[in-house]
Structures are given as structure tokens and as C-alpha cells.
C-alpha positions in Angstrom: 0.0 0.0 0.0 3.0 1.9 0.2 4.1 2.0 -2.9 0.4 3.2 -4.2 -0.1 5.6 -2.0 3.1 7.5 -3.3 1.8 7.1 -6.7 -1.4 8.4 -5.8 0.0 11.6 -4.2 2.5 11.7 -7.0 -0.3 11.9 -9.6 -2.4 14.1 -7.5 0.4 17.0 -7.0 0.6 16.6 -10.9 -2.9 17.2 -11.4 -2.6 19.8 -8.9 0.2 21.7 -10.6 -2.0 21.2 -13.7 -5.3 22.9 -12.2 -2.8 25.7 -11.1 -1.3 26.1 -14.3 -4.5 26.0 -16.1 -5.9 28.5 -13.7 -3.3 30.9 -14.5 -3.5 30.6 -18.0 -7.2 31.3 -17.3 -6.5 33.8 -15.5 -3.8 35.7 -17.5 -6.2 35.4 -20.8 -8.7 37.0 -18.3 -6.7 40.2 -17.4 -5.4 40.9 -21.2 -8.9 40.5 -22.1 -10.0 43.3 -19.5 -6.8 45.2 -20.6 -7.5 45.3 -24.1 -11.2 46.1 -23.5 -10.2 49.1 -21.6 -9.5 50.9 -24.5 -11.6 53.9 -26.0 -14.6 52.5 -27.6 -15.0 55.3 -30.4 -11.6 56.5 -31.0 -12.7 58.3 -34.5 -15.1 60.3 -32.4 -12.6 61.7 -30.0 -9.9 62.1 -32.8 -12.6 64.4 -34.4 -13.1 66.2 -31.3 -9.6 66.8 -31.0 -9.1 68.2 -34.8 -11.7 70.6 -34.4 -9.4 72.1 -31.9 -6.4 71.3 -34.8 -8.3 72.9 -37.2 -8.8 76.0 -35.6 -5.3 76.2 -34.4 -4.0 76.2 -37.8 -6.7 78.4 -39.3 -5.0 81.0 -36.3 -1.8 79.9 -37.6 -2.4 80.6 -41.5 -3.8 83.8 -41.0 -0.8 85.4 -39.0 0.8 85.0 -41.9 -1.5 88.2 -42.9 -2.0 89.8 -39.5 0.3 89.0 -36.6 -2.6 90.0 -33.9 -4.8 87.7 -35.7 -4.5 84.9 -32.3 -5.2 87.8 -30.0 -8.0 89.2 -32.1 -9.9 85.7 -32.1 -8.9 84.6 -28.3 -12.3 83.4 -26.3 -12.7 83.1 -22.9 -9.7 80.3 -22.5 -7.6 82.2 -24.2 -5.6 82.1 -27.9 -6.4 79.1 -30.3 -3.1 77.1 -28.9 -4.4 77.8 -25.3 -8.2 76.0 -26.7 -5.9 72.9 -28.4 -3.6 72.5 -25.2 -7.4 72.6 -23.0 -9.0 69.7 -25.4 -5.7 67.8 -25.9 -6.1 66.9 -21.9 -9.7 66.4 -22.0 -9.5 64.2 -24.7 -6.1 62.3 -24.1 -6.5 62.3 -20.1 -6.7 58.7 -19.1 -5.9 57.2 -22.5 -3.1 54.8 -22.8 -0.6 56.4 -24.7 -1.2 54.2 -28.1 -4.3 55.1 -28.0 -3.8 58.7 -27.3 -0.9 58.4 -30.0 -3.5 56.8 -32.4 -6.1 59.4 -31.8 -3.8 62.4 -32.3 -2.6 61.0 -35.6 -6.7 61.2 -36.5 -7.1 64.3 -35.4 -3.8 65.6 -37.6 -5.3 63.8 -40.1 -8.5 65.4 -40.2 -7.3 68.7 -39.7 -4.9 68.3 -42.6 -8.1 67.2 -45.1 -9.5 70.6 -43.6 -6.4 72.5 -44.4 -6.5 71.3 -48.0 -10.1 72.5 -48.4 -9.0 75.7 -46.9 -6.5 76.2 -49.1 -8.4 75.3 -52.3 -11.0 78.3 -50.8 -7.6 81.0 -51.3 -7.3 82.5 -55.0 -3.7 81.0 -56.3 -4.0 84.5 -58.0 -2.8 87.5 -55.4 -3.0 85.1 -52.6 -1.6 87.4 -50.0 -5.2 89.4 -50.6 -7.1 86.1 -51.2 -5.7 85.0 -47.9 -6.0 88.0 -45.5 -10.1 88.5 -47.2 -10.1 84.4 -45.9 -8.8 85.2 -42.6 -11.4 88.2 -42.0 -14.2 86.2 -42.9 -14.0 82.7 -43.2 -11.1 82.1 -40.8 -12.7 84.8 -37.9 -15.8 82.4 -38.2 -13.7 79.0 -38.0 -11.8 80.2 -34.9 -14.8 81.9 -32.8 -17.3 79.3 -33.7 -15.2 76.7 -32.8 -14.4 78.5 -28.9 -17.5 79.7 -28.8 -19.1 76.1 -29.0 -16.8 74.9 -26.8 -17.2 77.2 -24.5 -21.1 77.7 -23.8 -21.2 73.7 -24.6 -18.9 72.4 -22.6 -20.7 70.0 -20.1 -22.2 68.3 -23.3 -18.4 68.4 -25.1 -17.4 66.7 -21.8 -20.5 64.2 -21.8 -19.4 63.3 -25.4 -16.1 62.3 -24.2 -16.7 60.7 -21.5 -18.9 58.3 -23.7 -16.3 58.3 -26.7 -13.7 56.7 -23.7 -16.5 54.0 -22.4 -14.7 51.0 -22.4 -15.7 48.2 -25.0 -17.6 45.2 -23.3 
């Protein structure tokens, strides 16, 4: 009885180590499951609500080209178009891993740039330095203060948006 009672333990400390090892492979599949379901669920949404902030950024940009006070002249209540980007960037990105926030900052740049194009194609290749400051008066003044004015007296609801752009996938 000796002899198969050590076999018997034997075999059950093997089945043991077994159970264990199955349980932490379980276990490990578990937690990089929960991992990679803690990422944004809507990352185009929140890379659009980042290049709005792009886009008006380089609208301010573009048209100091013309008039240097242009960034002053269009400020809001946060400040300058670059003080706006700065205040969405950490809304956006706050409690994003960072290639995710990498990912979504790439959409936004992309976006913005497809907006810049458009822009452009808007500016008369003939006498553009005219063609550009008329832009900026108009079009570019109405990019810029639409944009912080929508943030601003929206906010709560830009916020809500966000928050529900970052709800993890289940």
C-alpha cells in the first residue's frame, strides 16, 4: 500500500500543478482580455473632437501670416487658439493609454490636414496674400470663434461626449 499511496500523491500533485497552471493561463487570458477592453470604444469620435481644436489652431496659424494680432483678435474666454488645443488635448487624451492617445492624435492631424487642403483650395492662387487675408477676415474669424464659442457655452455636453467616446468596450 505503500508504494500506491506514493503514486497516488504523485499523480495528484501533478494534477494539482495542472489545475494551477490551467488556472493561471485562465487567469492571464482573463486580465489581457480586460486590458485590451479598456480601450476607448469610439476613437474616430474623439480624434474628431480633437481636430476641431487642430483645425482652428491652424486656421489661427495661416492667417498670421496676414495679420500677426490675428491669435489675440480671435482669443475666447480660454484664451488664444493654442491655449483651446492645449485645454482639449487633456480632456480628450486624459486617461488614455498612450497608443491610444498616440492613435487618436494622428486622427485628429489627419482630419485637420483634409481641412487645411479644403482651406486652401477656398484662397485664389491669383494675389493670394489678398485672397488669404479677405479668408482670414471672414472665413477664418468664423472657424476660430465658432469653434471656442461652441466649446465654451457647450462644454458640459463636449465633456459628456467624451466621456462616452472613452466607455470601455464590453
Amino acid at each position: 500500500m505503500g508504494a500506491g499511496t506514493k503514486r497516488t500523491s504523485e499523480s495528484g500533485r501533478c494534477n494539482s500543478s495542472r489545475r494551477v497552471a490551467r488556472l493561471f493561463s485562465i487567469g492571464s487570458t482573463v486580465l489581457v482580455l480586460q486590458v485590451a477592453s479598456s480601450m476607448a470604444s469610439d476613437m474616430d469620435a474623439l480624434s474628431k473632437m480633437l481636430a476641431s481644436a487642430f483645425i482652428a489652431d491652424q486656421t489661427v496659424f495661416m492667417c498670421t501670416f496676414e495679420n500677426t494680432a490675428f491669435a489675440t483678435q480671435t482669443a475666447g474666454g480660454r484664451g488664444t487658439s493654442r491655449d483651446y488645443l492645449e485645454h482639449v488635448k487633456k480632456e480628450v487624451l486624459n486617461d488614455i493609454p498612450l497608443q491610444e492617445a498616440r492613435q487618436i492624435i494622428v486622427g485628429a492631424a489627419n482630419i485637420a490636414r483634409a481641412a487645411g487642403h479644403s482651406q486652401i483650395k477656398e484662397i485664389s492662387p491669383n494675389d493670394s496674400n489678398v485672397a488669404l487675408r479677405n479668408w482670414c477676415e471672414s472665413e477664418g474669424v468664423r472657424i476660430v470663434r465658432d469653434f471656442m464659442a461652441k466649446h465654451d457655452v457647450e462644454h458640459e455636453k463636449f465633456l459628456r461626449e467624451v466621456a462616452e467616446a472613452k466607455r470601455p468596450l464590453m
